[in-house]
C-alpha positions in Angstrom: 0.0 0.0 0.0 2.9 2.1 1.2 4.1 1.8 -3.0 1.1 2.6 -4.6 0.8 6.1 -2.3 4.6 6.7 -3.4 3.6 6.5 -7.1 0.4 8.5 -6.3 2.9 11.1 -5.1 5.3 10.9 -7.8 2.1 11.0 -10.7 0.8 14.4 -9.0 4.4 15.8 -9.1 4.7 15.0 -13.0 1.6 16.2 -13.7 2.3 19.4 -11.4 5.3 20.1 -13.8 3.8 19.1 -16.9 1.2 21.5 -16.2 4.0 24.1 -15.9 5.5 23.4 -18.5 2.7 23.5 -21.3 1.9 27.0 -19.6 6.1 27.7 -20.3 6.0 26.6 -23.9 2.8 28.4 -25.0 5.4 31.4 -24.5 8.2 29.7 -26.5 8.5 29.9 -29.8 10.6 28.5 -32.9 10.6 29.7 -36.4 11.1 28.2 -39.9 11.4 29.8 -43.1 11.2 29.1 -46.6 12.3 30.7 -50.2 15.5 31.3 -49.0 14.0 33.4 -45.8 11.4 35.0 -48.3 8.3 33.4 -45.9 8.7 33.0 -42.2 7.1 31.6 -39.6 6.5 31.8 -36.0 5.0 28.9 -34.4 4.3 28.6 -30.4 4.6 25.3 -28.2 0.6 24.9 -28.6 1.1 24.6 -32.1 0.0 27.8 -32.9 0.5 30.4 -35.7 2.2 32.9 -33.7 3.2 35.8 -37.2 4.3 34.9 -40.6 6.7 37.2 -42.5 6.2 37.4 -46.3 8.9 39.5 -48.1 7.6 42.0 -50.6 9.9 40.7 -52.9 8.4 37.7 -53.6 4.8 39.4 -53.0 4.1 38.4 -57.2 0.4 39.4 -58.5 1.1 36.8 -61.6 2.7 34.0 -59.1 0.2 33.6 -56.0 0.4 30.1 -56.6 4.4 30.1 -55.2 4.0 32.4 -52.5 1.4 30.5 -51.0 3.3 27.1 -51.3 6.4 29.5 -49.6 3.7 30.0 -46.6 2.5 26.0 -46.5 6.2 25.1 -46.7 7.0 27.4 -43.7 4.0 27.2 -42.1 4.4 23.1 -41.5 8.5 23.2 -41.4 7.7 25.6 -37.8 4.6 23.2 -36.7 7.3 20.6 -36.9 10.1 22.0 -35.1 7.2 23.2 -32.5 6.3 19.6 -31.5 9.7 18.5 -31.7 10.2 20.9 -28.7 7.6 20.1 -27.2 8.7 16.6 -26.8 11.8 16.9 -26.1 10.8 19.4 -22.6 8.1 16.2 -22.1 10.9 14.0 -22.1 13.1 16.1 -19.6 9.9 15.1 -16.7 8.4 12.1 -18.1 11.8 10.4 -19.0 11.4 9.4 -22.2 8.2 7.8 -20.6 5.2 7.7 -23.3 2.2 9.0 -21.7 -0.9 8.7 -23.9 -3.0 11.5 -24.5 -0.5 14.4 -23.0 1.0 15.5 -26.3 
């Protein structure tokens, strides 16, 4: 009995810190761009569409059809590196531990 009241304990402490944590990484932030830096992309640790940069130059009336693959490409390249973040912090408190349904 004495065990399962330790891992109780332990549980609420992950969770505690995993709480934390998604609260920390909705304030952090990672950016990918493509076209050679002509589309950027800010993405936050929710996975959200924090700004996109979109140079003028490549801002072509006759060409809409390449700046918006630019902003797809960018656009998913920062989602990416946004989850990768995020599971590498989840891994820092779970241990490499899978946890279904967290992230």
């Amino acid at each position: 009995m004495h065990n399962m009241q330790s891992l109780m304990r332990q549980v609420q402490k992950m969770q505690k810190k995993i709480a934390a944590l998604q609260e920390e990484l909705a304030h952090r932030t990672v950016e990918a761009s493509a076209g050679g830096g002509m589309v950027t992309a800010v993405v936050n640790g929710r996975q959200e569409l924090v700004s996109i940069k979109i140079d003028p130059e490549v801002v072509n009336p006759e060409d809409i059809d390449m700046l918006q693959d630019l902003i797809v490409a960018a656009v998913n390249e920062a989602l990416r590196r946004s989850q990768e973040m995020v599971q590498e912090e989840m891994a820092k408190i779970t241990g490499g531990l899978k946890i279904p349904g967290l992230f």
